[in-house]
N, C-alpha and C positions, 0 to 999 in steps of 0.2 A: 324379259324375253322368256315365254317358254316353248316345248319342242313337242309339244302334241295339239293336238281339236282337242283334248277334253277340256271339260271349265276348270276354271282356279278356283280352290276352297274360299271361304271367307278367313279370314284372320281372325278368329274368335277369341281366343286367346292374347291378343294384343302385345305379347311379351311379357305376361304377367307371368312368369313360373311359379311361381309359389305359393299356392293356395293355404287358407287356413285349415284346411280342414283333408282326411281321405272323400276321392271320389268327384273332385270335385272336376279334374282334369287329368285327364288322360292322354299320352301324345304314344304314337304305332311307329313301326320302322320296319321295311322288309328288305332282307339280305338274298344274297345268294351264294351256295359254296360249290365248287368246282369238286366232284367225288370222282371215282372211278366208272360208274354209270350214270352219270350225265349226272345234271345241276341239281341241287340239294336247295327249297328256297326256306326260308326261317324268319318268323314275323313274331313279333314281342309287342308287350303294350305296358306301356310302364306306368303307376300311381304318381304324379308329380309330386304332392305330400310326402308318402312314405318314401320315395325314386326305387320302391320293388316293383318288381317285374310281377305284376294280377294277372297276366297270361301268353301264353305263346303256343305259338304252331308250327308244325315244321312237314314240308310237302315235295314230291316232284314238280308238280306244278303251279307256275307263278299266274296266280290268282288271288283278286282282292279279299276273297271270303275265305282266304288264311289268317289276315289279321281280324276278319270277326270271331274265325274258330278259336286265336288267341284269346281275344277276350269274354269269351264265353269260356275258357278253359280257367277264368281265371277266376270268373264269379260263376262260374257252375249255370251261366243261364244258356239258352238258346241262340239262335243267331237271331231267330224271330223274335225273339224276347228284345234283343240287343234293338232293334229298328223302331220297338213299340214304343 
């Protein structure tokens, strides 16, 4: 079951967490925190290899191109870079 129109990812990953090598897979998560002026959203993207955290963003606005700015914050690229 899920609760929107958008489509479902593929499963790419399969359950494999654990890659040999950095780089190999990356998995994002976006939070949200309750402040004093309104919601605070926070997106991380973590190395499955290493389990460090390669980038993160943190915004008023819940939008998906927080966690590209994550990971572009983590390898220094672009967002355009990230899509190429």
């Amino acid at each position: 079951m899920h609760t929107t129109d958008m489509p479902i990812a593929a499963n790419v990953l399969d359950r494999q967490f654990n890659p040999s090598q950095p780089d190999q897979a990356w998995v994002a998560d976006i939070t949200y925190i309750r402040t004093e002026h309104g919601w605070l959203y926070l997106a991380a993207v973590l190395d499955l290899y290493s389990r460090k955290i390669v980038g993160w963003a943190m915004g008023a606005e819940h939008a998906c191109r927080a966690g590209l700015y994550g990971l572009a914050d983590g390898h220094r690229l672009t967002p355009a870079q990230v899509w190429a």
